[in-house]
C-alpha positions, 0 to 999 in steps of 0.5 A, spaced: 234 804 753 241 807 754 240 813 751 234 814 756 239 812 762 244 818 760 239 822 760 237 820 766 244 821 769 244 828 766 250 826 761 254 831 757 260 832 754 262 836 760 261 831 765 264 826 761 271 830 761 269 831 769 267 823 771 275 821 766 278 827 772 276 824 777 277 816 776 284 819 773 284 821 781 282 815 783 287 811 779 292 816 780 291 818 787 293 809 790 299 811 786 301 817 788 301 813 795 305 808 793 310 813 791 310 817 797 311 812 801 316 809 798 320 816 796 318 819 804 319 817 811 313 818 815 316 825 818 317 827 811 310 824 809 307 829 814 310 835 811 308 833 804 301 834 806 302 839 811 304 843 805 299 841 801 294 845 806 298 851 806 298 853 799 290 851 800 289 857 803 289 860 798 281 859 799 282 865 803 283 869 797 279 866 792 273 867 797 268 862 793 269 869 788 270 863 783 263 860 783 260 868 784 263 869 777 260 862 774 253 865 775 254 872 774 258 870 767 251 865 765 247 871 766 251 875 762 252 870 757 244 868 757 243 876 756 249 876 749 246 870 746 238 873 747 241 880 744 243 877 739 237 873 736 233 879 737 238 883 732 238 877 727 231 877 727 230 884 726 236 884 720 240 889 725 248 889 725 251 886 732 256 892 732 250 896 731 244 893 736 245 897 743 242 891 746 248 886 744 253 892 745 251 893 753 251 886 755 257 884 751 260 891 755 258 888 762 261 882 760 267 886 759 266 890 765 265 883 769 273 880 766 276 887 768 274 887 774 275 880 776 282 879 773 283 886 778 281 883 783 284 876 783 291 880 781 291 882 788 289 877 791 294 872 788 300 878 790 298 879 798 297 871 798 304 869 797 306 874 802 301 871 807 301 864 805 310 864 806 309 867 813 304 862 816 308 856 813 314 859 816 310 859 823 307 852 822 313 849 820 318 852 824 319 847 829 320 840 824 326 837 822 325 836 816 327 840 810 321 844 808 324 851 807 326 852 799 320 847 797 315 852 800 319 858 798 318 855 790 311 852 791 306 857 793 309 863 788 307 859 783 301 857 786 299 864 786 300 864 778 294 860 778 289 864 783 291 869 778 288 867 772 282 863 775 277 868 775 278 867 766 276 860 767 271 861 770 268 866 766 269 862 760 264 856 763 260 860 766 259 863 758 258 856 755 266 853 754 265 848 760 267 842 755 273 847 754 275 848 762 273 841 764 278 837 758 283 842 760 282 841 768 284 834 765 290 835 762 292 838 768 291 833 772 294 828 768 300 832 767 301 835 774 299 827 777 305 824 773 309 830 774 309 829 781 311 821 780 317 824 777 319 828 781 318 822 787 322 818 783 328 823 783 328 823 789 326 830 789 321 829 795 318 835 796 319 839 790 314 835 788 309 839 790 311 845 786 312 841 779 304 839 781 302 848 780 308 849 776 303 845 771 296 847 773 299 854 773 302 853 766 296 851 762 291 855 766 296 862 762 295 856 756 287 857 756 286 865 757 293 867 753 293 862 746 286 858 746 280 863 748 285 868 747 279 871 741 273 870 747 277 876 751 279 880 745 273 881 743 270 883 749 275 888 750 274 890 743 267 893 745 270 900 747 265 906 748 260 902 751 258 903 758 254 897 761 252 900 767 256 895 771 258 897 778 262 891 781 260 894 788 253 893 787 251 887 783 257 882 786 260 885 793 253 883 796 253 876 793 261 876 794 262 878 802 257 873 804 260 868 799 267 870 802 264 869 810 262 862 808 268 860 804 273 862 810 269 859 816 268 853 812 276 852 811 278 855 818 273 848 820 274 843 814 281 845 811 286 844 817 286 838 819 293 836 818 296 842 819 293 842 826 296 835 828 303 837 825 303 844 829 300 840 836 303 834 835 308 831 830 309 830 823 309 822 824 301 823 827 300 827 821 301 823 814 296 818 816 291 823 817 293 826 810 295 820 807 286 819 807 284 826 807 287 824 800 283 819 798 276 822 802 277 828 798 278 825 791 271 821 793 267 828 795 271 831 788 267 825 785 260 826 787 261 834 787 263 832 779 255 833 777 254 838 781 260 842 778 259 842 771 250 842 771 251 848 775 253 853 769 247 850 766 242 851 771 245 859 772 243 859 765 236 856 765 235 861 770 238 866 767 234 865 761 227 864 765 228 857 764 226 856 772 223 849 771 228 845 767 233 848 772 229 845 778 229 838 775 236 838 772 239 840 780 233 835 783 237 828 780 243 831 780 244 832 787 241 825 788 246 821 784 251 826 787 250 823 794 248 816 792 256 817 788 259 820 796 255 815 800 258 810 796 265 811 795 266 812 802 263 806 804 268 802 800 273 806 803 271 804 810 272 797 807 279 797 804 282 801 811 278 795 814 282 790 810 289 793 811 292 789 817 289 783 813 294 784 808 301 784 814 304 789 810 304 794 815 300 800 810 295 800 817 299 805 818 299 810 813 291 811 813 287 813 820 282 807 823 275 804 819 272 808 825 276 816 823 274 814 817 267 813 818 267 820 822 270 823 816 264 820 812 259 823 816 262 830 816 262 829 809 255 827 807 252 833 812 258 837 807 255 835 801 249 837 802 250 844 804 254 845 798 249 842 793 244 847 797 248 853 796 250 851 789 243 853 786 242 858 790 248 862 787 245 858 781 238 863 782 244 869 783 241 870 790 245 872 796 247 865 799 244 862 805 250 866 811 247 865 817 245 857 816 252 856 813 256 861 820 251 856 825 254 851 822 261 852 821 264 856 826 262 851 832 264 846 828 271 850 826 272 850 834 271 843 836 275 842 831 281 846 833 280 845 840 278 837 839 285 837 835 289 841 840 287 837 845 286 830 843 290 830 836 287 826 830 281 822 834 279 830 836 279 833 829 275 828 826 270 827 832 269 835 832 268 834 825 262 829 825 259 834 830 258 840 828 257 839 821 252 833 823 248 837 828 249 843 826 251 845 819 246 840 815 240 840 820 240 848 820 243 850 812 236 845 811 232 849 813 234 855 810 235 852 804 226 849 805 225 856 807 228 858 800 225 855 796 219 857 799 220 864 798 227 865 794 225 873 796 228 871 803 235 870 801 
């Protein structure tokens, strides 16, 4: 019976690793909170998290690449692993099979091109990141300056080497990526404690991607060091990759619907504390925090089954694939609808407690709303997800109509009526735009994968 339920479930050892991560956030997330408040004034609170979604923007450099190169990597992983077969059940020698030397070569064509790629998106990030947080912060009070000028450097760091640990779970290492994003989770949460308690406030933040970008060069550089050796060994060989041909189609739609989506979702804080002030801001990010811990959580089964489903379809498998991504994307949603739901009934009893912690979260109805944009979100993401799955070209037009007039009321509904404006804009567009029109697109998909 248990074994039946696992199965059911979907679990593996990858998802093990991600379900730990994401309790390690939900355990360590209220605990942080603790510290924040008793290390931060409001004010300071209200930067913390303003920060925080500055260096987020790095989504605007990595473009939804991340996910690209997990699909692409699969396909080539399958096409290495079928090669090989073939050569062991025909007595060839690997280095000799021209089947096994073109697919390991466009592996390596596929790591060159994306280490270039993400190489330069890090440098003009760091430029682009000090300046708009420069802007964005300009008016507060609060020293934000030297903990900016450290964080987002380092923050760079990673964005560099994110595009081998991609390939690397698209290849197979998921259990490898997943354990070591839960190393990084622990290490960076207890970092950030550290730092609280030494009153070093908001350089907390740059010990938390200090961490994530010291054990990502750890991973590329020591661990798999050999995975990457052996494909750069593979000289001569021409793949008949061209990165402008079979990633940039896939890759601008991707980058187009990675910024909308950010300019709508990931801006909430910095557009109170730019508009209004750093105190309206903490609460709004203090439960951003949480809400974001609880959709990590859902969006767990979806991350670590996709690599596998981009590999069953790499391998013709389409079956097998369909079945996996249908129960996954119900105890996904199940997980999110939950996990709100309990939210809204925590921020509920606060003010029962008479500690005053009211104050630090949004009301059980602002949370409600964040609720319902995050369900029509997760349904979007789990669609988009296995049509990259599929390596089609991703649903652009359903996911612009629904991201760019949520992004609108968003800001306007921000600007215009601070943290009851952002939320309310947020609930709409992705309720009434996003969800109703990438469903339908996601329909005719199915139907046709052709169409995409």
């Amino acid at each position: 019976m248990l074994a039946n339920l696992l199965d059911r479930l979907q679990w593996d050892r990858s998802l093990a690793y991600a379900l730990i991560t994401r309790g390690w956030q939900a355990i360590s997330g209220p605990i942080t909170i603790i510290f924040l408040i008793n290390s931060l004034e409001l004010a300071e609170q209200g930067i913390y998290y303003t920060i925080v979604g500055i260096v987020g923007i790095q989504a605007y450099f990595e473009l939804g690449l991340l996910n690209v190169l997990v699909s692409q990597s699969g396909h080539a992983s399958a096409a290495i692993k079928q090669a090989e077969v073939k050569a062991i059940e025909s007595d060839t020698p690997l280095d000799l099979d021209p089947d096994w030397l073109q697919a390991t070569a466009r592996m390596r064509d596929l790591i060159r091109s994306s280490f270039r790629w993400f190489g330069s998106a890090a440098f003009i990030y760091t430029l682009v990141a000090l300046l708009f947080g420069w802007f964005t912060l300009a008016d507060s009070e609060t020293t934000w300056r030297w903990p900016l000028v450290a964080t987002v450097p380092v923050a760079a760091i990673a964005i560099a080497f994110a595009p081998a640990l991609s390939i690397l779970e698209g290849a197979g290492y998921r259990d490898l990526i997943y354990r070591y994003r839960l190393i990084q989770m622990i290490l960076g949460s207890l970092a950030v404690w550290l730092a609280l308690t030494s009153g070093l406030k908001l350089w907390a933040l740059m010990f938390a991607s200090l961490i994530q970008s010291v054990i990502s060069i750890y991973v590329v550089l020591v661990t798999k060091r050999d995975f990457f050796k052996k494909m750069y060994e593979i000289k001569q060989v021409s793949s008949r990759f061209v990165w402008m041909r079979e990633v940039v189609p896939v890759q601008w739609r991707v980058a187009l619907i990675s910024a909308s989506f950010h300019f709508a979702t990931q801006f909430f804080t910095i557009i109170i504390c730019k508009f209004h002030s750093d105190k309206e801001a903490a609460p709004l990010g203090m439960t951003l925090s949480v809400t974001t811990a609880i959709q990590m959580l859902s969006l767990a089964w979806v991350q670590t089954k996709y690599p596998m489903v981009a590999a069953h379809h790499g391998s013709g498998n389409r079956e097998l694939a369909g079945t996996v991504w249908r129960r996954t994307a119900i105890i996904s949603t199940c997980l999110l609808l939950l996990g709100f739901s309990a939210l809204t009934l925590f921020v509920s009893t606060l003010p029962i407690l008479g500690r005053g912690l009211e104050e630090r979260f949004i009301t059980p109805f602002q949370v409600a709303l964040l609720g319902i944009g995050g369900l029509a979100n997760h349904i979007a993401a789990v669609q988009g997800f296995y049509v990259l799955a599929m390596k089609a070209k991703p649903l652009l037009i359903a996911s612009l109509i629904g991201s760019i007039p949520t992004g609108l009321a968003v800001w306007i509904g921000g600007y215009l009526y601070g943290t009851d404006g952002v939320l309310i804009g947020y609930a709409a567009g992705m309720g009434l735009f996003l969800a109703p029109a990438h469903s339908w697109a996601y329909y005719q998909f199915r139907k046709n994968p052709q169409i995409a």
